[in-house]
PDB file with one MODEL, atoms N, CA, C and O in Angstrom:
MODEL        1
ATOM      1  N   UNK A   1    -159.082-130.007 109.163  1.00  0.00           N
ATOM      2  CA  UNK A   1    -158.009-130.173 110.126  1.00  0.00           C
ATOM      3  C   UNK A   1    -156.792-129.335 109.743  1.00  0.00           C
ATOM      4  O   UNK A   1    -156.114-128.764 110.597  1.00  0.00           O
ATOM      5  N   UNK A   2    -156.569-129.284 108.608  1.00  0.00           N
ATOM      6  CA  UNK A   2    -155.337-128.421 108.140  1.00  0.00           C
ATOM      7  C   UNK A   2    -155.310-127.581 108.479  1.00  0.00           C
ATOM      8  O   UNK A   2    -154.452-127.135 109.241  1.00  0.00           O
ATOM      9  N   UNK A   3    -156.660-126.783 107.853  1.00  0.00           N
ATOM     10  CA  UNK A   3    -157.476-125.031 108.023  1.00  0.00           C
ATOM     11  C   UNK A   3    -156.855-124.946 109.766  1.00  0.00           C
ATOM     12  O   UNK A   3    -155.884-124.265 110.096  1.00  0.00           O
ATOM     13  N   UNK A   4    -157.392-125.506 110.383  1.00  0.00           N
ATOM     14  CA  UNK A   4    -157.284-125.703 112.101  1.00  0.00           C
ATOM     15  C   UNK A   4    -155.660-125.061 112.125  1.00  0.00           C
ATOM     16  O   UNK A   4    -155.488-123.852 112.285  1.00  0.00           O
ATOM     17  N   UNK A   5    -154.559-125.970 111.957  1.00  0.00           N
ATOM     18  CA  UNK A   5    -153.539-126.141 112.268  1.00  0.00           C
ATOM     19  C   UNK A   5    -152.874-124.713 111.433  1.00  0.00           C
ATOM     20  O   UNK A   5    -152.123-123.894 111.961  1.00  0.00           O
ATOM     21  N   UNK A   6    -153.281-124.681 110.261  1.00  0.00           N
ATOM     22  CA  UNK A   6    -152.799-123.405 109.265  1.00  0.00           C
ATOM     23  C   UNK A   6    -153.050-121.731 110.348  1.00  0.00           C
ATOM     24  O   UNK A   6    -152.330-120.737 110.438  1.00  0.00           O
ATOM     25  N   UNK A   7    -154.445-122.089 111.036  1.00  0.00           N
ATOM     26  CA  UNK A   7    -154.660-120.684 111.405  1.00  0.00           C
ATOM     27  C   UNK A   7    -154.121-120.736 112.557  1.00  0.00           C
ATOM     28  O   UNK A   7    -153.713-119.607 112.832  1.00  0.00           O
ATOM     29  N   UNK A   8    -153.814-121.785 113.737  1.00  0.00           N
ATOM     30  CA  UNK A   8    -152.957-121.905 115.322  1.00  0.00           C
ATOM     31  C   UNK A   8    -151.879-121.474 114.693  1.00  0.00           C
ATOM     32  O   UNK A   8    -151.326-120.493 115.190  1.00  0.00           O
ATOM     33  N   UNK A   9    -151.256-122.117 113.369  1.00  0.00           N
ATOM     34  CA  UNK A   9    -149.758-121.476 113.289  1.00  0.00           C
ATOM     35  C   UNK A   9    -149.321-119.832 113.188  1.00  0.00           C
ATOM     36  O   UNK A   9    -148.494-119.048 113.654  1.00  0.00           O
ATOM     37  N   UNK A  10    -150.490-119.879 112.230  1.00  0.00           N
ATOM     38  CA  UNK A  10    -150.557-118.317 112.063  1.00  0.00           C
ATOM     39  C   UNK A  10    -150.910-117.271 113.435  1.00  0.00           C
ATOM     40  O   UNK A  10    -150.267-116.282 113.789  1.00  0.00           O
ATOM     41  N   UNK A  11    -152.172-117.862 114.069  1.00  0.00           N
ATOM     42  CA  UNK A  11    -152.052-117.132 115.594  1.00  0.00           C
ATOM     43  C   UNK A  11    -150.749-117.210 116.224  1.00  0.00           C
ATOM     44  O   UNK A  11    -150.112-116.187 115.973  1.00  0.00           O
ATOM     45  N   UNK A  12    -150.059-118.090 116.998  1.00  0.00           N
ATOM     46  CA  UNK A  12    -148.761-118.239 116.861  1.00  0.00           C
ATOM     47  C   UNK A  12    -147.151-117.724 116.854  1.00  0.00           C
ATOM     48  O   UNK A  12    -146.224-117.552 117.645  1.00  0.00           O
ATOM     49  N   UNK A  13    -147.510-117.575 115.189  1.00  0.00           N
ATOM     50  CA  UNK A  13    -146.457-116.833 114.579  1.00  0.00           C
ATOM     51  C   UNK A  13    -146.468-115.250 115.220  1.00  0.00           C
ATOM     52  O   UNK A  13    -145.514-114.671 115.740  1.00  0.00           O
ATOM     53  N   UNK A  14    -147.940-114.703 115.004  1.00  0.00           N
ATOM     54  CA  UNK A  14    -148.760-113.505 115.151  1.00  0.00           C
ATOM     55  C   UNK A  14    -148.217-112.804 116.636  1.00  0.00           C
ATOM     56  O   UNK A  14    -147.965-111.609 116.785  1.00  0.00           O
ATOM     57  N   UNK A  15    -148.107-113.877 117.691  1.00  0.00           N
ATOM     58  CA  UNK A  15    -147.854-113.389 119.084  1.00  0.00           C
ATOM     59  C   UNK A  15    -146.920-114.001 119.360  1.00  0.00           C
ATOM     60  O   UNK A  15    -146.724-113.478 120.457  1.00  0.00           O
ATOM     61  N   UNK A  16    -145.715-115.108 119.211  1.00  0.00           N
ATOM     62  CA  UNK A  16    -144.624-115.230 119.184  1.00  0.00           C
ATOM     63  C   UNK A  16    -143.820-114.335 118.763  1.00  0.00           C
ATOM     64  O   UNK A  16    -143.227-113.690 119.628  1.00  0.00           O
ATOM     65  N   UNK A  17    -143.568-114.039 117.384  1.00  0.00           N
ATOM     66  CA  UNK A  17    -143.131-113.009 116.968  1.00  0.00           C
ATOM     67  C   UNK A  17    -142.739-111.426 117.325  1.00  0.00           C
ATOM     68  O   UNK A  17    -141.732-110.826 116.951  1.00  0.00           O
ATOM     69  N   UNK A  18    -143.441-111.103 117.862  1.00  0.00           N
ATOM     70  CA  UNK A  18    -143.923-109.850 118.325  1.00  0.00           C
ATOM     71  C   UNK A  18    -142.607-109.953 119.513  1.00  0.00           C
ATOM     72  O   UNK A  18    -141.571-109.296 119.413  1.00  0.00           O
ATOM     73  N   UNK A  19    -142.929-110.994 120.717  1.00  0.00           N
ATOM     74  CA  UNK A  19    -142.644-111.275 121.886  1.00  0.00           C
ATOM     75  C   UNK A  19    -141.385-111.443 121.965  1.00  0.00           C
ATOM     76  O   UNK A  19    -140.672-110.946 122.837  1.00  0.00           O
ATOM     77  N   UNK A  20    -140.865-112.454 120.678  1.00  0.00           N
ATOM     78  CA  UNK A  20    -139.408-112.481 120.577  1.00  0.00           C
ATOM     79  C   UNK A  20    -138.564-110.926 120.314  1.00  0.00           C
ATOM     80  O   UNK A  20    -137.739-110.507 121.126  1.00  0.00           O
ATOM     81  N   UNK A  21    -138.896-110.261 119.179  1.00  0.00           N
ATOM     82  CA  UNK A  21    -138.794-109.208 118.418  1.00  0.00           C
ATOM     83  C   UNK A  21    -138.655-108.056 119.915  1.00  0.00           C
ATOM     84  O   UNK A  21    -137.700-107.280 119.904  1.00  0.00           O
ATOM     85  N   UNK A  22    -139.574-108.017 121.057  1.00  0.00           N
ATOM     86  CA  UNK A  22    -139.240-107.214 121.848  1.00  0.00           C
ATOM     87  C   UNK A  22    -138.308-106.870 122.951  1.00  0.00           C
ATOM     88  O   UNK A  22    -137.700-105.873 123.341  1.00  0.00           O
ATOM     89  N   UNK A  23    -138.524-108.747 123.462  1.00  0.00           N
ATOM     90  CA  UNK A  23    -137.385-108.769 123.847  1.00  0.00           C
ATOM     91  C   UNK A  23    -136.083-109.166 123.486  1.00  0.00           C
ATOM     92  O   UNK A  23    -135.282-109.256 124.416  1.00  0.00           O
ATOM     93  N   UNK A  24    -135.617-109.469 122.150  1.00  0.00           N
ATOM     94  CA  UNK A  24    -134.182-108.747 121.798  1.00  0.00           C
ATOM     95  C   UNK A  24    -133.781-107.299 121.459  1.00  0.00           C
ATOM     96  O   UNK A  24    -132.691-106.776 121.227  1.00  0.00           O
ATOM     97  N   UNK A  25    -135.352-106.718 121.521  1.00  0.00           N
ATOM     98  CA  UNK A  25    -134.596-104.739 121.583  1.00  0.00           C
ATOM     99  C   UNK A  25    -134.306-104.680 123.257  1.00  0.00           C
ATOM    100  O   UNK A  25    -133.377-104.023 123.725  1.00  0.00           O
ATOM    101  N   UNK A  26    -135.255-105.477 124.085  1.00  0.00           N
ATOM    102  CA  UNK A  26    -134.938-105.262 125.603  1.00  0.00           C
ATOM    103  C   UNK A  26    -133.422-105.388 125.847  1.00  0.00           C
ATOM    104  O   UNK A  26    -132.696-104.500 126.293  1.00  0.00           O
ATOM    105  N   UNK A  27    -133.044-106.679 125.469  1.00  0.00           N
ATOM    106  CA  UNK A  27    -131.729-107.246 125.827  1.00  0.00           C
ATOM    107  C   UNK A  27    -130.837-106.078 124.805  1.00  0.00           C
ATOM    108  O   UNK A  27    -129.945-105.472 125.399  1.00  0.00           O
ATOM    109  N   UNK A  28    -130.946-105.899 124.006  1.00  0.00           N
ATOM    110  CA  UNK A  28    -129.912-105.081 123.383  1.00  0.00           C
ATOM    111  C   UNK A  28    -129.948-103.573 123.737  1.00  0.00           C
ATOM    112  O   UNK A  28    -129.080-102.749 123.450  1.00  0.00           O
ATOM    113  N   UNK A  29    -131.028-103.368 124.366  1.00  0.00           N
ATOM    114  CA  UNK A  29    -130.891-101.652 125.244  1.00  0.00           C
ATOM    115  C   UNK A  29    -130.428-102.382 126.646  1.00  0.00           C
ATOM    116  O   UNK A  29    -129.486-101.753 127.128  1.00  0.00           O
ATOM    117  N   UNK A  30    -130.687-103.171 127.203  1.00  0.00           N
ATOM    118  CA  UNK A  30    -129.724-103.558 128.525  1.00  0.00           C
ATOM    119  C   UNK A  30    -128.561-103.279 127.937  1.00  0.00           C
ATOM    120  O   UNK A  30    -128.245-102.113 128.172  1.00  0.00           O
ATOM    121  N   UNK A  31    -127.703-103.904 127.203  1.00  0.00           N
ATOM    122  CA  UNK A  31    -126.350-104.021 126.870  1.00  0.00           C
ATOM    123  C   UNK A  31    -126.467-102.795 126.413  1.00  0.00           C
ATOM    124  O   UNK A  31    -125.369-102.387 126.792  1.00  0.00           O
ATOM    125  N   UNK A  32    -126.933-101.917 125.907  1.00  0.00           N
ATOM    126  CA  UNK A  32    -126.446-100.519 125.643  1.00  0.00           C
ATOM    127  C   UNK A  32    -126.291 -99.727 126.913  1.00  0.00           C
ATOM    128  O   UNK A  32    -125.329 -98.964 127.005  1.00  0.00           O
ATOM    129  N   UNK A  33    -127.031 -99.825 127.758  1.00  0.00           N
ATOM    130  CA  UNK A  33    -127.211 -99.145 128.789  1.00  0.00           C
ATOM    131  C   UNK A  33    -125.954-100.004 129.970  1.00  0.00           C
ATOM    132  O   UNK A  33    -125.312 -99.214 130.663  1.00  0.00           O
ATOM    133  N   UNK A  34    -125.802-100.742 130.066  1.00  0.00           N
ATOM    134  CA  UNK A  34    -124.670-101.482 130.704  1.00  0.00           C
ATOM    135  C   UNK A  34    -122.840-100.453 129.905  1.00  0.00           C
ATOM    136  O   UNK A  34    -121.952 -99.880 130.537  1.00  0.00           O
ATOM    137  N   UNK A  35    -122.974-100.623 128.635  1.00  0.00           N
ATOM    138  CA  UNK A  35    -121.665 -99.965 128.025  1.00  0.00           C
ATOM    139  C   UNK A  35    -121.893 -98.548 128.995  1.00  0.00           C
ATOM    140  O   UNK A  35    -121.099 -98.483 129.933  1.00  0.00           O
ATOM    141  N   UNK A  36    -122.895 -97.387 128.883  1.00  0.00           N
ATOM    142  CA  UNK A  36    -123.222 -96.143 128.881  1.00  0.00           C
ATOM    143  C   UNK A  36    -122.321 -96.031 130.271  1.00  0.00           C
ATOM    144  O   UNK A  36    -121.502 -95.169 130.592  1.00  0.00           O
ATOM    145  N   UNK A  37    -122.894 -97.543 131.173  1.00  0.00           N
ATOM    146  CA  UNK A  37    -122.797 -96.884 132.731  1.00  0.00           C
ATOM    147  C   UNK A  37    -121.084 -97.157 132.898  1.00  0.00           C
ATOM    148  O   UNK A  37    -120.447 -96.478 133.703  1.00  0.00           O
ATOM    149  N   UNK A  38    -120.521 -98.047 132.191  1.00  0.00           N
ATOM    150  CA  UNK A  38    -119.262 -98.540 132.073  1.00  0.00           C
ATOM    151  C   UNK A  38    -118.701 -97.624 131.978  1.00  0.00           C
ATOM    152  O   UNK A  38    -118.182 -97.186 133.005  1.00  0.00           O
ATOM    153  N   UNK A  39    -118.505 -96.785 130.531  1.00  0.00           N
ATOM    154  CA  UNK A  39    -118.335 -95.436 130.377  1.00  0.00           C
ATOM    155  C   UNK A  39    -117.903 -94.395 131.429  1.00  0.00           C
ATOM    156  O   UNK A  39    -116.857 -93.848 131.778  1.00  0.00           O
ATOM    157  N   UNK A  40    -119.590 -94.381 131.866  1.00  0.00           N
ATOM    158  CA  UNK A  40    -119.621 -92.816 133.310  1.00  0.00           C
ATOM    159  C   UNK A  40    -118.424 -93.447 134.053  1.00  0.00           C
ATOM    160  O   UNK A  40    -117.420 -92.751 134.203  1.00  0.00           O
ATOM    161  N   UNK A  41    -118.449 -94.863 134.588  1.00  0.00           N
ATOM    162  CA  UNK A  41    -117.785 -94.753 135.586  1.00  0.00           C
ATOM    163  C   UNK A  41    -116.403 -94.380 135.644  1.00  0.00           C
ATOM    164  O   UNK A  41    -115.710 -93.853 136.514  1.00  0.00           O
ATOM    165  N   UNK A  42    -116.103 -94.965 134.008  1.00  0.00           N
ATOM    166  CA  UNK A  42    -114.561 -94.458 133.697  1.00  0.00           C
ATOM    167  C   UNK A  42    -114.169 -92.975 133.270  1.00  0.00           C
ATOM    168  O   UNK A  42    -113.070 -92.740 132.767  1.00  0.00           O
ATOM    169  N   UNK A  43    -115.376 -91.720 133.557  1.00  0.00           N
ATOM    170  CA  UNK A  43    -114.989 -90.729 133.135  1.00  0.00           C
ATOM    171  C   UNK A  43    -115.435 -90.162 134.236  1.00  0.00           C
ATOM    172  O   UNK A  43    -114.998 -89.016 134.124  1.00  0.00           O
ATOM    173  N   UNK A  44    -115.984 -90.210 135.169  1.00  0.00           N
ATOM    174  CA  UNK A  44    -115.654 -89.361 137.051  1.00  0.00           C
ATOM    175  C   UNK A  44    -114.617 -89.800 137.497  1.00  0.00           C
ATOM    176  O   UNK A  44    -113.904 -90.754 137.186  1.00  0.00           O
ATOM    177  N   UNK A  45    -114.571 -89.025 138.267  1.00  0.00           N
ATOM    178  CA  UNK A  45    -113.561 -89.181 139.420  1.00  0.00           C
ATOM    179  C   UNK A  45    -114.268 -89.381 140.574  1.00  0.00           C
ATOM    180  O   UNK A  45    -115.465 -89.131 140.721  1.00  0.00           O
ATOM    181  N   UNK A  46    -113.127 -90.071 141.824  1.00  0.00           N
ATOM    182  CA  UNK A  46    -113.509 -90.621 142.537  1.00  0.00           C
ATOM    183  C   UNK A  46    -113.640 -88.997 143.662  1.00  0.00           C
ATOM    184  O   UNK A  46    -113.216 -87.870 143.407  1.00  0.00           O
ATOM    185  N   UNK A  47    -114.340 -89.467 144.826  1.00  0.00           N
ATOM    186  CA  UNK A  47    -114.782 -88.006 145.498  1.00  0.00           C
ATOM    187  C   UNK A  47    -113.360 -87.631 146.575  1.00  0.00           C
ATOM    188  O   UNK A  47    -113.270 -86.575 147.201  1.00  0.00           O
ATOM    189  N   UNK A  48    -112.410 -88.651 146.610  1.00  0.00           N
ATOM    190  CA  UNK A  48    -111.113 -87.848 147.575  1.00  0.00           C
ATOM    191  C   UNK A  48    -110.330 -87.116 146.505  1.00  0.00           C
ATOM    192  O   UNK A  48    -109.640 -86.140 146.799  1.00  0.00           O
ATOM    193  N   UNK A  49    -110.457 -87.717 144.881  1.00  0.00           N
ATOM    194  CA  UNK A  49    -109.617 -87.512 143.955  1.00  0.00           C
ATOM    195  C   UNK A  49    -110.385 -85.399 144.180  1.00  0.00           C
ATOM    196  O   UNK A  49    -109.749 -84.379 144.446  1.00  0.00           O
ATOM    197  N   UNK A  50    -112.093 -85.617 143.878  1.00  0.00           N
ATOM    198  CA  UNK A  50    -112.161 -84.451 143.510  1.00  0.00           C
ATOM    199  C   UNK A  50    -112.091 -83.336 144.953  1.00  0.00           C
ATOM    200  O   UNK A  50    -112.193 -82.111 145.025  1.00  0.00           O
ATOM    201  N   UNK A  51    -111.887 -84.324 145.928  1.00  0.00           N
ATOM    202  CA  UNK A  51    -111.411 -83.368 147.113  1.00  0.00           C
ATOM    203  C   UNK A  51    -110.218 -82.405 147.112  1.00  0.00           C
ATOM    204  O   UNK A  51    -110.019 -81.274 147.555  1.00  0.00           O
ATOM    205  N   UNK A  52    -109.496 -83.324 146.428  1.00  0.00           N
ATOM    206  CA  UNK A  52    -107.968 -82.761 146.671  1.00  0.00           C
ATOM    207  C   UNK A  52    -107.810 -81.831 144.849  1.00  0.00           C
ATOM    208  O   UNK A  52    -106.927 -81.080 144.435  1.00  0.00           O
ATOM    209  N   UNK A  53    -108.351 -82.045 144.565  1.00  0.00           N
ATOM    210  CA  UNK A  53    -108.466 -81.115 143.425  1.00  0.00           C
ATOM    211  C   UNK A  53    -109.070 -79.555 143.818  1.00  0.00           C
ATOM    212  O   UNK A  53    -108.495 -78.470 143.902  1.00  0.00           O
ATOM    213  N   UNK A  54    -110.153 -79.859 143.970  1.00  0.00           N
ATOM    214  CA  UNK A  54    -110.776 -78.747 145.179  1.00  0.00           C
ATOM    215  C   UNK A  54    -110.358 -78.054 145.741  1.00  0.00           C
ATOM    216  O   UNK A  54    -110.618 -76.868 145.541  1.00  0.00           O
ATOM    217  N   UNK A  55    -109.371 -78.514 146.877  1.00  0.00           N
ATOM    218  CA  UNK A  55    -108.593 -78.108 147.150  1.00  0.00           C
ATOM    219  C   UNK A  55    -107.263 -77.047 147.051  1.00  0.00           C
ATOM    220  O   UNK A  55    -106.875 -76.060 147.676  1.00  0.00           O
ATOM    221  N   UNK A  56    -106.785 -77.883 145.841  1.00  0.00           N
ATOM    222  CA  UNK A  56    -105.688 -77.096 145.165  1.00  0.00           C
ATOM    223  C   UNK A  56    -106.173 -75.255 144.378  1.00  0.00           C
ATOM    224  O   UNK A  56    -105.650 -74.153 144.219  1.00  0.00           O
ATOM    225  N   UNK A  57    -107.656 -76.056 144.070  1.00  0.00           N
ATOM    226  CA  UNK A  57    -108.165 -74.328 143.180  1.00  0.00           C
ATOM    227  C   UNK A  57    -108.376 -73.847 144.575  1.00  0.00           C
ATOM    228  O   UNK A  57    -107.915 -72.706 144.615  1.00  0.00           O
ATOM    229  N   UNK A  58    -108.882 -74.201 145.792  1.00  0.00           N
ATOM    230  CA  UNK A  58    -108.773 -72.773 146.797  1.00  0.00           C
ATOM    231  C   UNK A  58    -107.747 -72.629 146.746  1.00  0.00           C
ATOM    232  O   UNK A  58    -107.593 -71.429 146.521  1.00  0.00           O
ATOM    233  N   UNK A  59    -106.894 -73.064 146.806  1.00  0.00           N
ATOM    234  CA  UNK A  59    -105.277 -72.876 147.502  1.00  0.00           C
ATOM    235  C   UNK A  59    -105.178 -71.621 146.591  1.00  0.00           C
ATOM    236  O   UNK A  59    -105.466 -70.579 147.180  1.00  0.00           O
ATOM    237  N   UNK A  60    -104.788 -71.475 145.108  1.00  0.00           N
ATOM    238  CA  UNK A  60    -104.890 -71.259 144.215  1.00  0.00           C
ATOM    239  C   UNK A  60    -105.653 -69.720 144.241  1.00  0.00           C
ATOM    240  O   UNK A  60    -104.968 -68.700 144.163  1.00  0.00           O
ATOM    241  N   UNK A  61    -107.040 -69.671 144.352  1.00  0.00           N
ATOM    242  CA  UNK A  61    -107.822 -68.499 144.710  1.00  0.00           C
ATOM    243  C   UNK A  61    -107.144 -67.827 145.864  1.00  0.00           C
ATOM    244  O   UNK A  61    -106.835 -66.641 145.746  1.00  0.00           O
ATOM    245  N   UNK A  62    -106.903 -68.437 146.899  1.00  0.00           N
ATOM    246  CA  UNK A  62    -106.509 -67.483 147.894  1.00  0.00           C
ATOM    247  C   UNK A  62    -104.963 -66.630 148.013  1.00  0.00           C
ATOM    248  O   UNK A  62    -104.554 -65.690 148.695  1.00  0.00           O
ATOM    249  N   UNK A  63    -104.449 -67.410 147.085  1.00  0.00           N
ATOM    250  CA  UNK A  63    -102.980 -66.739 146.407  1.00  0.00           C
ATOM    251  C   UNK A  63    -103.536 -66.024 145.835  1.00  0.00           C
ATOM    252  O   UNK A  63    -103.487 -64.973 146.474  1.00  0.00           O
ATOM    253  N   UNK A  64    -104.519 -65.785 144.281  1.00  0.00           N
ATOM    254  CA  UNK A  64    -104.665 -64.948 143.848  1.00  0.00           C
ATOM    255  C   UNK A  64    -105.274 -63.617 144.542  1.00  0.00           C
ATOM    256  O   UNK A  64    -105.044 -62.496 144.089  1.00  0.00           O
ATOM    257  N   UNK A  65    -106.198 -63.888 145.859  1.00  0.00           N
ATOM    258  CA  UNK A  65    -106.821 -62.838 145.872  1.00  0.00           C
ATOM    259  C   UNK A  65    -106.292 -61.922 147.188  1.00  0.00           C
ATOM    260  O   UNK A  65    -106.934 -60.980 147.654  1.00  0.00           O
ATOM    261  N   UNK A  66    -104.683 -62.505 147.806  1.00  0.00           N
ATOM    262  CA  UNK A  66    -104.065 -62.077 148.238  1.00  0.00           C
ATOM    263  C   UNK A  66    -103.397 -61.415 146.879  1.00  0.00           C
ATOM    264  O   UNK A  66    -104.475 -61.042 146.417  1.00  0.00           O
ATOM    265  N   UNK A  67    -102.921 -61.203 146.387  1.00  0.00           N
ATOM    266  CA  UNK A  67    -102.386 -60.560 145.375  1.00  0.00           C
ATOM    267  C   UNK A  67    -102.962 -59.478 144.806  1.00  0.00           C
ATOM    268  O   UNK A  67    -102.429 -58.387 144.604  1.00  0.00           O
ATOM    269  N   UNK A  68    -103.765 -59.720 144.623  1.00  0.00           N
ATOM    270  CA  UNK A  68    -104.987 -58.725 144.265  1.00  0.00           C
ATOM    271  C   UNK A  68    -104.831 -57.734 145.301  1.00  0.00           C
ATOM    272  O   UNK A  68    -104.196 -56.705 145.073  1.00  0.00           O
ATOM    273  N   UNK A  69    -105.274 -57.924 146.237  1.00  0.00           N
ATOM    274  CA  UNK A  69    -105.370 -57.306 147.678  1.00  0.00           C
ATOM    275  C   UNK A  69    -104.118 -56.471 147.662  1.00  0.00           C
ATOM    276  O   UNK A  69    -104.344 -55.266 147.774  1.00  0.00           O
ATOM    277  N   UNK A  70    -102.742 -56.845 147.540  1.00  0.00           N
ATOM    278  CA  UNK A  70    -102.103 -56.202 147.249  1.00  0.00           C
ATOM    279  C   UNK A  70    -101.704 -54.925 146.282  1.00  0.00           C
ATOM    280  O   UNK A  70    -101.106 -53.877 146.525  1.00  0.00           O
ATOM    281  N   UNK A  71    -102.265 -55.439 145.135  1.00  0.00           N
ATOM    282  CA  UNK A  71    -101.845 -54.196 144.128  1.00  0.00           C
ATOM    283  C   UNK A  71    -103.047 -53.521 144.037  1.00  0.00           C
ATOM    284  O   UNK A  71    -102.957 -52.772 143.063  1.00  0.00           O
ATOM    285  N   UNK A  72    -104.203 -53.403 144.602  1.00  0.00           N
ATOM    286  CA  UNK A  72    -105.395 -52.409 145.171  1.00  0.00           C
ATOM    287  C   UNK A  72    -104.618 -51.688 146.183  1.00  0.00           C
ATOM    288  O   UNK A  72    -104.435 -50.488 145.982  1.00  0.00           O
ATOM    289  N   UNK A  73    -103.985 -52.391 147.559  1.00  0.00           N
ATOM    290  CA  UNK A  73    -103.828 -51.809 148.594  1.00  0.00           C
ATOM    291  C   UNK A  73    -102.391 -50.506 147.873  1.00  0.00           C
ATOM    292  O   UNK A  73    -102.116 -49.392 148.320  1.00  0.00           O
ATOM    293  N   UNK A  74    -101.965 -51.007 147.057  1.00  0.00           N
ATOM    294  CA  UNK A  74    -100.952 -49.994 146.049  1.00  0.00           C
ATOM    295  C   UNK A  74    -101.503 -48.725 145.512  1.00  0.00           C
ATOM    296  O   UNK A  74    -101.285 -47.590 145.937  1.00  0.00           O
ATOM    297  N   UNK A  75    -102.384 -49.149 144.337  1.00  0.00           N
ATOM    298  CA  UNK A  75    -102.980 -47.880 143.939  1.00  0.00           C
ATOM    299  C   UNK A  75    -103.779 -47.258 144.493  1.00  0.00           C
ATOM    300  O   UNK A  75    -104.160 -46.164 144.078  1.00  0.00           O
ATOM    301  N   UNK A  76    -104.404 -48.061 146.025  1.00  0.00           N
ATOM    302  CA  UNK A  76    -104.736 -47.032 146.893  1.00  0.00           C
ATOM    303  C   UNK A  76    -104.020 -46.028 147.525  1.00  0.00           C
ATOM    304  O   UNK A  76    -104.418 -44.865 147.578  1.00  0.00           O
ATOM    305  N   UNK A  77    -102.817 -46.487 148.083  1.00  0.00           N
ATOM    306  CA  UNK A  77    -101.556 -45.424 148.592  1.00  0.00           C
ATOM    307  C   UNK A  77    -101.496 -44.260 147.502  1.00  0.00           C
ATOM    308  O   UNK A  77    -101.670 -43.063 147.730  1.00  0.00           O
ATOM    309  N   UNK A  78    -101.188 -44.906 146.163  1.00  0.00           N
ATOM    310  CA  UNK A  78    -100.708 -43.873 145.297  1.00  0.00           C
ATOM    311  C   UNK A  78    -102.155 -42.933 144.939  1.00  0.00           C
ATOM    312  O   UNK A  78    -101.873 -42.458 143.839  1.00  0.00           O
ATOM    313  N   UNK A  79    -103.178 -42.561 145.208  1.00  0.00           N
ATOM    314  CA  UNK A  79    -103.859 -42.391 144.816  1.00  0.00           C
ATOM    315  C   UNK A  79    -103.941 -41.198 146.287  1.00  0.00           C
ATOM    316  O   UNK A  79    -103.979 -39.968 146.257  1.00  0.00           O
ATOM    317  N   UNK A  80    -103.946 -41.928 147.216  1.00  0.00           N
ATOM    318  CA  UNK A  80    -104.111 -40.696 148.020  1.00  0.00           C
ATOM    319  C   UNK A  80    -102.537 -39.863 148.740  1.00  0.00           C
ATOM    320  O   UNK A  80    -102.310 -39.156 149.722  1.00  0.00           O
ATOM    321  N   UNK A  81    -102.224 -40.084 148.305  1.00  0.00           N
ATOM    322  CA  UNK A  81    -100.599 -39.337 148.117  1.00  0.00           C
ATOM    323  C   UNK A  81    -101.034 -38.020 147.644  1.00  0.00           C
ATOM    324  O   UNK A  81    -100.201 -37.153 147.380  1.00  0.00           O
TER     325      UNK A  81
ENDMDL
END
């Protein structure tokens, strides 16, 4: 009867073990993966934020490449002078 009870414990132990052991890596990669997404969310921006950002670099480009435009349209004059 012992033998009996000695080897159920040991089966048991054998597949309890295991079961517990996996799912506290489960639960502790949830909670890792919960921080990760916490994270992202606090390091994007929201999409009007990156609209108007967007924005500002065309603004930005099209000053510059009016400018540009300009001192080409220069050393073009001087060039055919």
């Amino acid at each position: 009867m012992q033998d009996t009870m000695f080897m159920w414990n040991v089966v048991l132990t054998l597949t309890v073990a295991p079961i517990g052991w996996f799912m506290k890596r489960q639960a502790d990669e949830v909670l890792r993966l919960t921080t990760l997404l916490n994270r992202t969310r606090e390091d994007y921006i929201k999409r009007s934020d990156h609209s108007d950002e967007m924005n500002k670099v065309t603004e930005h480009l099209i000053r510059l490449e009016a400018k540009i435009d300009k001192v080409s349209d220069k050393l073009n004059e001087k060039r055919f002078q």
